[in-house]
C-alpha positions in Angstrom: -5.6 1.5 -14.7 -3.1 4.2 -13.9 0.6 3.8 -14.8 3.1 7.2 -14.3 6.2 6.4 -15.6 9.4 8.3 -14.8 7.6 11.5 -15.0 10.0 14.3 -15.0 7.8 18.6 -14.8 10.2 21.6 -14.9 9.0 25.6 -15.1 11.0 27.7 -16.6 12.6 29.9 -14.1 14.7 33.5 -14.1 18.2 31.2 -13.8 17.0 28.4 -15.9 14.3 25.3 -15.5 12.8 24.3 -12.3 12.2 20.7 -11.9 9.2 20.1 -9.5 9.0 16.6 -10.2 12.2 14.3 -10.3 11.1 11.0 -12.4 8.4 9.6 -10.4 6.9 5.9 -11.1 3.4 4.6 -9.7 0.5 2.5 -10.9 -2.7 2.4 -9.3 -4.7 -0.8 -10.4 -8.2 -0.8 -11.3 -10.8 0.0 -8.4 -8.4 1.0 -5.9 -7.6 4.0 -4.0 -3.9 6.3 -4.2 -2.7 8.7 -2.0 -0.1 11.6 -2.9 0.6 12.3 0.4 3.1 15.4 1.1 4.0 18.8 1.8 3.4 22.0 0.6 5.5 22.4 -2.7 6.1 18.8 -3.1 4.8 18.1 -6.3 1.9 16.5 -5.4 -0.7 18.5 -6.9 1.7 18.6 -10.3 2.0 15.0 -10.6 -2.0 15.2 -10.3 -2.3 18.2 -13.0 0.1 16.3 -15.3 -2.3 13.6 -15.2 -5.2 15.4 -15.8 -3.5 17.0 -19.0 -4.0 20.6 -17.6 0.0 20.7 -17.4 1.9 19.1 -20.0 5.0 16.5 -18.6 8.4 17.9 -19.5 9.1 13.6 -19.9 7.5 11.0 -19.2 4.8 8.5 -19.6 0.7 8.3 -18.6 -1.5 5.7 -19.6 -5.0 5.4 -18.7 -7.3 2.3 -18.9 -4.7 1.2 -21.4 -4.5 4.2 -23.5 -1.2 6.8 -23.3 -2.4 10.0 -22.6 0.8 11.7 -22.4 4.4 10.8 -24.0 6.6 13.8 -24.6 9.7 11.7 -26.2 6.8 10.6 -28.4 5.1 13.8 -29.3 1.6 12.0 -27.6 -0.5 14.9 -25.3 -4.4 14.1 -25.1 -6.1 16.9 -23.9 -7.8 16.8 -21.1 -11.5 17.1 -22.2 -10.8 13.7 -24.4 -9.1 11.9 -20.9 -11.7 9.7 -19.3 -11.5 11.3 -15.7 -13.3 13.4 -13.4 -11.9 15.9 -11.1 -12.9 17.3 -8.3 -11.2 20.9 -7.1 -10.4 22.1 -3.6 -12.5 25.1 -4.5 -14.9 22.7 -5.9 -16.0 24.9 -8.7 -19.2 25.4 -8.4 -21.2 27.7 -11.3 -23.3 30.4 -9.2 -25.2 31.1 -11.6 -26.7 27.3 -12.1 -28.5 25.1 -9.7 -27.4 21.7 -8.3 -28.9 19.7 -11.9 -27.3 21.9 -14.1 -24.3 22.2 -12.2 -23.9 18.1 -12.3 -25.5 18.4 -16.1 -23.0 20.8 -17.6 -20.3 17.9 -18.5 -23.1 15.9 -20.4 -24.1 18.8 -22.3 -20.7 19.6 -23.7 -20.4 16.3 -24.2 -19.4 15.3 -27.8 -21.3 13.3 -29.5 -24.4 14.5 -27.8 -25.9 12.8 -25.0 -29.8 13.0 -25.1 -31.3 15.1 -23.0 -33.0 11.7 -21.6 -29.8 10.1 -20.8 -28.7 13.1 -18.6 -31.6 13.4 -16.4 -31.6 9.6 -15.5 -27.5 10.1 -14.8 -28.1 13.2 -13.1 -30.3 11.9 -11.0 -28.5 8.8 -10.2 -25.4 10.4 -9.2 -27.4 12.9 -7.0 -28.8 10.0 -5.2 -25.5 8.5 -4.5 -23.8 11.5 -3.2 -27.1 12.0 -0.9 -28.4 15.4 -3.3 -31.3 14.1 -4.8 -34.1 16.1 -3.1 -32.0 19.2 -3.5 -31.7 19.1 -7.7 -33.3 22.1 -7.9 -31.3 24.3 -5.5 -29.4 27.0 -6.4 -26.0 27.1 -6.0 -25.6 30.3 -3.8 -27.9 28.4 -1.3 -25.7 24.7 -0.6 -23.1 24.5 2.4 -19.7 23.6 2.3 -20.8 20.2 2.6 -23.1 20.3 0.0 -20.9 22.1 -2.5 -18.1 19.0 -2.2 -20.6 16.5 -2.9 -22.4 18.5 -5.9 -18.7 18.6 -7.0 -18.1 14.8 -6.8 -21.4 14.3 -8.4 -20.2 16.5 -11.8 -17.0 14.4 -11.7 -19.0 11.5 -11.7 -21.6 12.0 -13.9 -19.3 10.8 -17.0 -18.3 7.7 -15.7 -14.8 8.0 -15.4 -12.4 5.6 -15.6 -10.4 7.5 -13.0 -11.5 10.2 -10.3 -9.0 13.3 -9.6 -9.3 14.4 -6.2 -7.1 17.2 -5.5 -7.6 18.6 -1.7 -11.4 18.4 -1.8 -12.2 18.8 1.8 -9.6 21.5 3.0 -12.1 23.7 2.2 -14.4 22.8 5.3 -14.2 22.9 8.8 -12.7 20.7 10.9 -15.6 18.6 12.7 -17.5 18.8 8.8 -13.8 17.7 7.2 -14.2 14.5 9.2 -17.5 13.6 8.5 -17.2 14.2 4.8 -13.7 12.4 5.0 -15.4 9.3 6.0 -18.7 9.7 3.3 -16.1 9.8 0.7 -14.4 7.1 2.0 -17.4 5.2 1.8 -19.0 6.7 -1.7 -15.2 5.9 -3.4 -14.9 2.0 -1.8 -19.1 1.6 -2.8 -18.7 2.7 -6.1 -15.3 1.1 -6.9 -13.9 3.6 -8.8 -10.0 3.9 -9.6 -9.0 7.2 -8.0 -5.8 9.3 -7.4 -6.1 11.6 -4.3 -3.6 14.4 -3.1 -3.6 15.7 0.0 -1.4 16.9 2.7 -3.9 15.4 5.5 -2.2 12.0 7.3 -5.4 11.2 8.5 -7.7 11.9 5.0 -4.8 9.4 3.2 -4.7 7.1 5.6 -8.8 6.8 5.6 -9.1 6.9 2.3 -6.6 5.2 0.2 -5.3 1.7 0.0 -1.9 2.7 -0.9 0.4 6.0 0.0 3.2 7.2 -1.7 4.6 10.2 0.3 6.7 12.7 -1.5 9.4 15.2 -1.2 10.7 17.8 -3.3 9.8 16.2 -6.2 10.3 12.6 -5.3 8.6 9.6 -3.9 10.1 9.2 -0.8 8.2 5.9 0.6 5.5 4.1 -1.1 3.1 1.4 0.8 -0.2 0.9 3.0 -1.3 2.9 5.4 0.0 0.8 8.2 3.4 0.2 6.9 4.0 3.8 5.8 3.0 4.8 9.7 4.5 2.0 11.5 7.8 1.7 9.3 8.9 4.9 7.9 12.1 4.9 5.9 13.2 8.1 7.0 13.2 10.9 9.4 11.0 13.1 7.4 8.5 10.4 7.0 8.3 9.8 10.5 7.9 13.1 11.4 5.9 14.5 8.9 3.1 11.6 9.9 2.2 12.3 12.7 4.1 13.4 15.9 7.1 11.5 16.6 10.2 11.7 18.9 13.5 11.0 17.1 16.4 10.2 19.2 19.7 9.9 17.5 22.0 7.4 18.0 24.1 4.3 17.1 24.0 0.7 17.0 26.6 -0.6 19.8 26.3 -4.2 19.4 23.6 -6.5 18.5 21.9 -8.7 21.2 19.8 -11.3 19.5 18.4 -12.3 15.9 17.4 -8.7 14.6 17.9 -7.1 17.9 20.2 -5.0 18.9 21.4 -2.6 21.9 21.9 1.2 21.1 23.0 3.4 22.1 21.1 7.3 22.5 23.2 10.4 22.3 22.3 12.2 25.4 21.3 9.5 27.3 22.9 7.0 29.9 22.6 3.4 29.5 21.5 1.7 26.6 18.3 0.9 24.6 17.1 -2.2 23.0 15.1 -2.4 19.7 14.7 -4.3 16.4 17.1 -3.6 13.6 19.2 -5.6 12.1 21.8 -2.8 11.2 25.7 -3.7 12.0 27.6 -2.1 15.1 28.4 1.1 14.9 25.8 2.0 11.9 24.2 5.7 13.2 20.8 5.7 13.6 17.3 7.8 14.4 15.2 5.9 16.9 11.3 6.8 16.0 9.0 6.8 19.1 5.8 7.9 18.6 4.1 9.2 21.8 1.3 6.7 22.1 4.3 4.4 21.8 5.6 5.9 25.4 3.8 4.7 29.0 4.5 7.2 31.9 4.1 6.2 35.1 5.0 7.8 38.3 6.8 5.2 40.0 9.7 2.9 38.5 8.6 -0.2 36.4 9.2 -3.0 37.4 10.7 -4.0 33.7 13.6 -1.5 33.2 14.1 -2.4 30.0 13.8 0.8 27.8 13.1 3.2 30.5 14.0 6.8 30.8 13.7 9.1 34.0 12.9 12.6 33.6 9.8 15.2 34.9 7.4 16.9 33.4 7.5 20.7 31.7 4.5 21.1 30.1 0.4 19.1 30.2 -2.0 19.7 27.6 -5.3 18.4 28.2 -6.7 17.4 24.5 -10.4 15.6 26.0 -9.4 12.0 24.9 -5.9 11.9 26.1 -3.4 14.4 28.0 -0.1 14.6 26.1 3.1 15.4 27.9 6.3 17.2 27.3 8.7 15.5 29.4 12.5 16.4 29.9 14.7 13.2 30.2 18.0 13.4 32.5 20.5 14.6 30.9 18.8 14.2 27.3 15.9 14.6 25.2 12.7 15.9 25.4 10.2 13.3 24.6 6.5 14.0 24.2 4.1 11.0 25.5 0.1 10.8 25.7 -1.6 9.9 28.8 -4.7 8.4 29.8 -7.5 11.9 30.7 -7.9 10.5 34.2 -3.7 10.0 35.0 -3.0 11.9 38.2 -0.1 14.2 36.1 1.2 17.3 37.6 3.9 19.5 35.6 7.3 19.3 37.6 6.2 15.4 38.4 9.4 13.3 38.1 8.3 10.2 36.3 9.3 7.4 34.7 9.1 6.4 30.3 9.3 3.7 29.3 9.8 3.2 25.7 7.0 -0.2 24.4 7.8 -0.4 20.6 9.8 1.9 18.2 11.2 2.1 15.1 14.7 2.3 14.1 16.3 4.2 10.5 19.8 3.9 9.7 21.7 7.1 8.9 24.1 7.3 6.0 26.8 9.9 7.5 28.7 9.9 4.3 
């Protein structure tokens, strides 16, 4: 439905071009859901313009429901009025000075040839039903919430019947408690309606609800590309692992493997050894990933020493549905681990980690 191939963007700049995407590939297949996932200044929101047509690709290929819409070795730019997609702004853009029907109506009007004036109110009101705004057609626009305005917004993007839906931060607009709630109607609205959709946001947790695939990107570049669970669970690098999410990274080498894609390593900072999955040779340098819910604290020794680290506690933060912990290990790291709201956790407690799954990433030092 959506196939970006090598797509290379550069603005000109005082020394020369700046490339802000470096020959990125994806294809999104009809019906299903893609995340740009990244920070700030990535390129995310580029690769989404570039689509769109409101930025011309410096190279490149986009094709659409099986039409190029952009091909600048071949001379090919559709704009974007004549691309079949909707978009939906993080402003939202929502004309003041018309109410919620207009507001949704205005892409039919333009629309060329004309669309009978019979035609838009039965679409109007159809996609106002389905984004839960049909007893509110008459509002104005100075009168709707932050709520209201993202799903008059989704509505408009709608109303053409796109063959692909834009989403380009919609909900970092709202508040935190109303960002969840609309994260999960949109969620719900995109997978009912089955529409092919490209989302960019920097939010883990509005990708990870909302698309069936991530690709997460990095000054310029996809860095990692996969499902939710597999992006999370196996990052492919440092940044990946830290960016999602909070995660300890412990750096270290592979000392000598200890069983079929096991092996023992060895953590700089740290006596003893660890053991974990990888199948990388002796001696390869690596970052061990440990995310904190990954990390049981207890206050006594376990009885499995496997993977366990001593230290005590600095700091307790109390977050209502768990109590997260900073915890200084002996003569190493500092390692932050979530705890159960009703653990009996002081700070200065010595205590005992131990380590129940991880993730290992080889390191090129060359």
């Amino acid at each position: 439905m959506l196939t970006v191939s090598n797509l290379v963007k550069a603005f000109p700049g005082k020394d020369g071009p700046v490339t802000v995407i470096e020959g990125i590939s994806f294809t999104i297949p009809e019906g299903r859901c893609y995340a740009l996932l990244g920070p700030s200044g990535c390129g995310k929101t580029t690769t989404l313009r570039c689509v769109a047509g409101l930025e011309a690709a410096s190279s490149g290929r986009i094709e659409i429901a099986g039409t190029v819409v952009s091909d600048a070795d071949a001379g090919i730019f559709v704009p974007v009025h004549a691309r079949p997609i909707g978009m939906v702004f993080q402003s939202y853009a929502i004309w003041p000075h018309l109410n919620v029907f207009e507001n949704v109506a205005y892409p039919l009007r333009v629309e060329r040839p004309r669309v009978p004036k019979v035609e838009i109110a039965s679409r109007v009101a159809d996609v106002l039903a389905l984004v839960g705004m049909g007893a509110m057609a008459d509002r104005p626009a100075t009168q709707l919430s932050g709520g209201q305005q993202q799903r008059v917004a989704l509505a408009r993007a709608l109303v053409r019947r796109p063959s692909l839906l834009l989403l380009d931060e919609p909900l970092s607009n709202l508040d935190a408690r109303l960002r969840v709630t609309m994260r999960n109607e949109l969620a719900e609205m995109v997978a009912r309606i089955g529409v092919t959709a490209l989302y960019v946001t920097h939010d883990q947790a509005e990708a990870f609800a909302l698309a069936d695939r991530i690709a997460v990107m990095n000054a310029g570049h996809i860095v990692q590309e996969g499902t939710p669970r597999e992006i999370y669970g196996r990052p492919r690098a440092s940044f990946i692992a830290e960016f999602l999410g909070a995660a300890n990274l412990l750096a270290g080498r592979v000392a000598e493997p200890c069983g079929p894609g096991v092996a023992r390593l060895a953590i700089e900072g740290c006596n003893g050894h660890l053991v974990f999955e990888t199948t990388a040779p002796a001696g390869t340098a690596i970052d061990l990933v440990l995310r904190p819910e990954h990390l049981v604290v207890t206050t006594s020794r376990p009885a499995n020493a496997a993977n366990v680290f001593a230290g005590r506690i600095d700091k307790i933060s109390f977050l209502g549905n768990v109590i997260e912990c900073v915890i200084g290990v002996e003569g190493g790291p500092t390692l932050r681990a979530v705890a159960a709201p009703e653990a009996e956790l002081q700070e200065g407690m010595a205590v005992w980690v131990r380590a129940s799954a991880g993730t290992v990433i080889a390191r090129d030092e060359s």
